[in-house]
VOPAGU-2260 file (C-alpha; in pm, 1 decimal, decimal comma):
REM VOPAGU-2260
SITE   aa  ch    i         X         Y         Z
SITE  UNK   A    0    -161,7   -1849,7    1512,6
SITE  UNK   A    1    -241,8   -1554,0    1314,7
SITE  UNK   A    2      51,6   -1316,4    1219,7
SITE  UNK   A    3      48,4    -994,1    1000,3
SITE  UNK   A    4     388,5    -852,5     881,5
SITE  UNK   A    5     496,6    -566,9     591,4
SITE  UNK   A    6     779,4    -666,6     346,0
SITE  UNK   A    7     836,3    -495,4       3,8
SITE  UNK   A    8     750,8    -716,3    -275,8
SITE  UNK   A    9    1092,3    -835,3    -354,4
SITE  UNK   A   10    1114,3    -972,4       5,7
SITE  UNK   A   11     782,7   -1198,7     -21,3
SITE  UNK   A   12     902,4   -1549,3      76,8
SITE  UNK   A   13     925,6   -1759,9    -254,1
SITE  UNK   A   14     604,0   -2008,9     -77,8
SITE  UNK   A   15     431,6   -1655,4     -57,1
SITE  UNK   A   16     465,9   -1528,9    -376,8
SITE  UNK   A   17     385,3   -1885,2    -527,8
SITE  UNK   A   18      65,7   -1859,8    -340,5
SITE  UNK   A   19       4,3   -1489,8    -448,7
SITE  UNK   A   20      53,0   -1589,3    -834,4
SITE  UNK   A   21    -173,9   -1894,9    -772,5
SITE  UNK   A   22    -446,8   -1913,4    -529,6
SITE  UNK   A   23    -454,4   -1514,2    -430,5
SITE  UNK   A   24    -505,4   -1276,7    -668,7
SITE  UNK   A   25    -748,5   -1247,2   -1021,6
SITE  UNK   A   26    -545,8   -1421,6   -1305,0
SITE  UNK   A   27    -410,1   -1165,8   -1518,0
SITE  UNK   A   28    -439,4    -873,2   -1306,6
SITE  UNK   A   29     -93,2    -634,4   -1270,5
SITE  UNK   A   30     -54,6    -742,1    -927,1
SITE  UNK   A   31     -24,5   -1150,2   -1014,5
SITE  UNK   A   32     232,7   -1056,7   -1358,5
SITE  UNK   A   33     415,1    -834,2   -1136,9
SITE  UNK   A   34     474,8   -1134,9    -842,8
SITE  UNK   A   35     552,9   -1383,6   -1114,2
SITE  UNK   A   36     805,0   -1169,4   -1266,3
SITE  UNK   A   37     932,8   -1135,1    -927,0
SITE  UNK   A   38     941,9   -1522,9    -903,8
SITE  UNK   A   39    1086,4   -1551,8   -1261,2
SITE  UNK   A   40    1391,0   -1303,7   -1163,8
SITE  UNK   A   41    1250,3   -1113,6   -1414,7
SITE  UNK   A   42    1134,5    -836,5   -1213,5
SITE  UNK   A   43    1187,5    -612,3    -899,5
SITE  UNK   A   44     956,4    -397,4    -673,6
SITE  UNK   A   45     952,5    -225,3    -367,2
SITE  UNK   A   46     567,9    -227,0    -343,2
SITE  UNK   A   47     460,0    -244,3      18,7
SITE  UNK   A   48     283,9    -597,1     102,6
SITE  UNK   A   49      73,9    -637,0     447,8
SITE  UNK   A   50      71,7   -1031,6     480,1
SITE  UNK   A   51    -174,7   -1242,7     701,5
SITE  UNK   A   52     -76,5   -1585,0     755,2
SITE  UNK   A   53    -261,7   -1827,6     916,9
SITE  UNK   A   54     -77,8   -2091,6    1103,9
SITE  UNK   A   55     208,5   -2010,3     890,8
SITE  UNK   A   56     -20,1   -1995,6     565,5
SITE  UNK   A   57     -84,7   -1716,9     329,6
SITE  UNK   A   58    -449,2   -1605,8     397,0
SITE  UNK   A   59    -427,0   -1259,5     231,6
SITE  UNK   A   60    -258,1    -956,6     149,9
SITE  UNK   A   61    -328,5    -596,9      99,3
SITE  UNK   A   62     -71,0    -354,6    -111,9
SITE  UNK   A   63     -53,2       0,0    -198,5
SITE  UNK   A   64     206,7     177,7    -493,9
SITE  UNK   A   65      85,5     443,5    -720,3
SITE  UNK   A   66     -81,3     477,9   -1032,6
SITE  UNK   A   67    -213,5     682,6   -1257,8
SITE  UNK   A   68     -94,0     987,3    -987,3
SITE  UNK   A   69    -308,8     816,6    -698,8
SITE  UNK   A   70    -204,7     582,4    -470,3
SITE  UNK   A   71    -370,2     278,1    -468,8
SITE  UNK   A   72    -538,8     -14,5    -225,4
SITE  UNK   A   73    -553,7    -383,7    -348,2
SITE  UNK   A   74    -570,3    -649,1    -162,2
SITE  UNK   A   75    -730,1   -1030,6    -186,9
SITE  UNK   A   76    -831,9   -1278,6      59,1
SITE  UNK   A   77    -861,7   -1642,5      39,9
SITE  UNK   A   78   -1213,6   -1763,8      21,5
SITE  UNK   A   79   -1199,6   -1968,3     330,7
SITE  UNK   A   80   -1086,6   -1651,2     517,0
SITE  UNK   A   81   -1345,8   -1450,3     409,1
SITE  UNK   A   82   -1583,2   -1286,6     619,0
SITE  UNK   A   83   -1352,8   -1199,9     912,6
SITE  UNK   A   84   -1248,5    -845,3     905,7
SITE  UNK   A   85    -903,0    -936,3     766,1
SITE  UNK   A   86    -924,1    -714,3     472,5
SITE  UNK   A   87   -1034,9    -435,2     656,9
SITE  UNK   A   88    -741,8    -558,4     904,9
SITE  UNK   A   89    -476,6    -524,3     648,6
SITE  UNK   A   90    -589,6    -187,1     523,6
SITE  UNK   A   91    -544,0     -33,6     864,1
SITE  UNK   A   92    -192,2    -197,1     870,6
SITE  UNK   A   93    -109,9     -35,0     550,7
SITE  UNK   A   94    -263,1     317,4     738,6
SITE  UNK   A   95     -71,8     268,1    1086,0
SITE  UNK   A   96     201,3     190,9     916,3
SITE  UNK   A   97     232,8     492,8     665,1
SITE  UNK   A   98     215,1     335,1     386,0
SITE  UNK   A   99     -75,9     508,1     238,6
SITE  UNK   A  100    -209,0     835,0     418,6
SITE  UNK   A  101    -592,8     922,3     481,2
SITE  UNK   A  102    -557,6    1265,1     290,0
SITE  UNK   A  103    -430,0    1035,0     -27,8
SITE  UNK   A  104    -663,2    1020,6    -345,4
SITE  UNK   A  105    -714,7     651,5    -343,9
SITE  UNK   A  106    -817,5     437,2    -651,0
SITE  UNK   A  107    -930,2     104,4    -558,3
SITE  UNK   A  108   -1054,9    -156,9    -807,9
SITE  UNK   A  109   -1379,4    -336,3    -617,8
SITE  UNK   A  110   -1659,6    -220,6    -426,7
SITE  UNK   A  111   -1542,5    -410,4    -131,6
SITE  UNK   A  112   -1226,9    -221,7    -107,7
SITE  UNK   A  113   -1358,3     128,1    -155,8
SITE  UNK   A  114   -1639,2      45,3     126,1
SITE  UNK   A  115   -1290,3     -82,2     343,3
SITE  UNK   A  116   -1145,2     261,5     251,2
SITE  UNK   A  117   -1414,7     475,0     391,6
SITE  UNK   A  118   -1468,1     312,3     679,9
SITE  UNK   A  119   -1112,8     373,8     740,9
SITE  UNK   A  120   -1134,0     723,3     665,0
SITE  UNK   A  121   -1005,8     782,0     335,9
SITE  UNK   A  122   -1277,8    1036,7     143,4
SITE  UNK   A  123   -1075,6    1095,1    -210,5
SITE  UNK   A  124   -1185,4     705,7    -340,1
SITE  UNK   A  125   -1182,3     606,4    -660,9
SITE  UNK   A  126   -1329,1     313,0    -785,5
SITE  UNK   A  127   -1174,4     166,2   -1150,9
SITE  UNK   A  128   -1331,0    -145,6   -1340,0
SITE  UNK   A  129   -1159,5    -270,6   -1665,2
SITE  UNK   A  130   -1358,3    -210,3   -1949,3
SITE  UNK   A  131   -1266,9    -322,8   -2282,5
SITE  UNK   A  132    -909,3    -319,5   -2204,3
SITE  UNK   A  133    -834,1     -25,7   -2036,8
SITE  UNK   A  134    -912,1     100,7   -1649,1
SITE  UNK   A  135   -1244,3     360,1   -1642,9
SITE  UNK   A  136   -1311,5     548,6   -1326,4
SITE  UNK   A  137   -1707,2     396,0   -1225,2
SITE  UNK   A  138   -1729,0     627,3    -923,9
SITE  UNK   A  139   -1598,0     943,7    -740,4
């Protein structure tokens, strides 16, 4: 059974957050340090998580806080959910649910999330790679 719910980070289910620092996100990225420093006690945040499980597992997220004066989209799947629209799924979630509005400038931080954003409407993308260190803007 598939299931998508919305919990701030600090309410992630400790087998959720294990999987996020593990198996579903880039290692190093802001996203997996914050969770772990979540898991550690270390940390707190009231970032907005869409979760998909599948048949009670973590498949993939999608999460939205701001930065840099933008709000942003990042989300991961798990490779052998890939493919299905689940992403794109989440995103929508995040929409429907408030959580990030369509007029928003967006910064996302792969092409596969900025195409997700514009399908879903959003027109202020921005699209930020790391480059020696730091986050550059790549496109408007």
């Amino acid at each position: 059974m598939e299931t998508i719910s919305l919990v701030a980070a600090d309410g992630l289910a400790e087998s959720d957050a294990i999987a996020i620092v593990r198996r579903l996100s880039r290692q190093g990225s802001e996203w997996q340090i914050e969770v772990a420093g979540i898991l550690a006690g270390e940390a707190s945040s009231a970032t907005p998580v869409a979760l998909w499980h599948s048949d009670g597992c973590l498949a993939a997220w999608a999460c939205s806080h701001f930065w840099r004066e933008q709000q942003t989209l990042e989300q991961f799947t798990d490779t052998r959910f890939r493919n299905r629209g689940i992403a794109t799924a989440l995103a929508a979630f995040l929409r429907s649910a408030g959580v990030i509005a369509p007029a928003s400038r967006l910064a996302v931080f792969s092409p596969h999330t900025a195409r997700i954003a514009t399908r879903l409407g959003f027109s202020d993308v921005w699209r930020y790679e790391r480059s020696g260190g730091e986050w550059l803007p790549v496109e408007p």
